[in-house]
N, C-alpha and C positions, 0 to 999 in steps of 0.2 A: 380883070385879073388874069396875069399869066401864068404859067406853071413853067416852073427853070425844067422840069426833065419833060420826055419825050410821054405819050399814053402809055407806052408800050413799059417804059421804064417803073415810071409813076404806078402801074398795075401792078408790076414786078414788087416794089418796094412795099406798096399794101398787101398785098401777097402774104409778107413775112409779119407782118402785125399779127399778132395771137391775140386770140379770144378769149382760151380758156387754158389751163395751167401755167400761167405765168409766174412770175419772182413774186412778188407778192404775196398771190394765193397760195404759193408751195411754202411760203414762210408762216402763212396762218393755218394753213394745215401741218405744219410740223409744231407748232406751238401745241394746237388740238392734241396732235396724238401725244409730246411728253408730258400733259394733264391726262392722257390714259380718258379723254372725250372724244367720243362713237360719232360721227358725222356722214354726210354722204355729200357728194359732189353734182353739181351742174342735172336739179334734177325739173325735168319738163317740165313734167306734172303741173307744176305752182305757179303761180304770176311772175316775171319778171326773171325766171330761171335763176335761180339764185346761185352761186359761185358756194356754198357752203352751205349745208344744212344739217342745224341740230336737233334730229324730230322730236326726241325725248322731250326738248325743253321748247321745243317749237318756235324756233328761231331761226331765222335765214339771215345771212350775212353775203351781203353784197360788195366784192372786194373789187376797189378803185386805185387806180395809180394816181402820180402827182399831177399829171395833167390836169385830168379834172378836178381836183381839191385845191391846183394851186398855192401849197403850202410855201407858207414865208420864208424864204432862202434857199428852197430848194432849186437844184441847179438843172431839174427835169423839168419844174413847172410852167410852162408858158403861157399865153394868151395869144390866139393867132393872131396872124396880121392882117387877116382879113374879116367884116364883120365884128371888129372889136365888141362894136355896143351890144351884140347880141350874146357875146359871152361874158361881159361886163355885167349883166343884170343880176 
């Protein structure tokens, strides 16, 4: 496997990958607050760090983008090109 950029570049570009408040997640937390529902965000504490937490109702929501769900015709979703069969399963 090669990589088209340089380490240095490749670093750079992950770099910019966010973790935490992404488009997504700011669009399921504004949904949350105009239902006027209390939540709290990215908390340690719990397994798996959840992206959203409703403690009242004790629920955690883990917010994914299309990469990994791969939604049919979405134009973000891909399958990398390497190790296909490993994300095929």
């Amino acid at each position: 496997m090669t990589d088209r950029c340089s380490k240095f570049v490749r670093s750079q570009m992950m770099a910019r990958v966010r973790e935490k408040n992404t488009a997504p997640e700011q669009a399921a937390r504004n949904a949350l607050r105009r239902l006027r529902i209390g939540f709290q965000v990215h908390r340690d504490d719990l397994p798996g760090t959840p992206d959203i937490t409703l403690m009242r109702r004790r629920v955690a929501i883990f917010v994914h983008g299309c990469f990994w769900h791969g939604h049919a015709g979405c134009r973000y979703a891909a399958i990398p090109a390497t190790r296909r069969r490993f994300y095929l399963r």
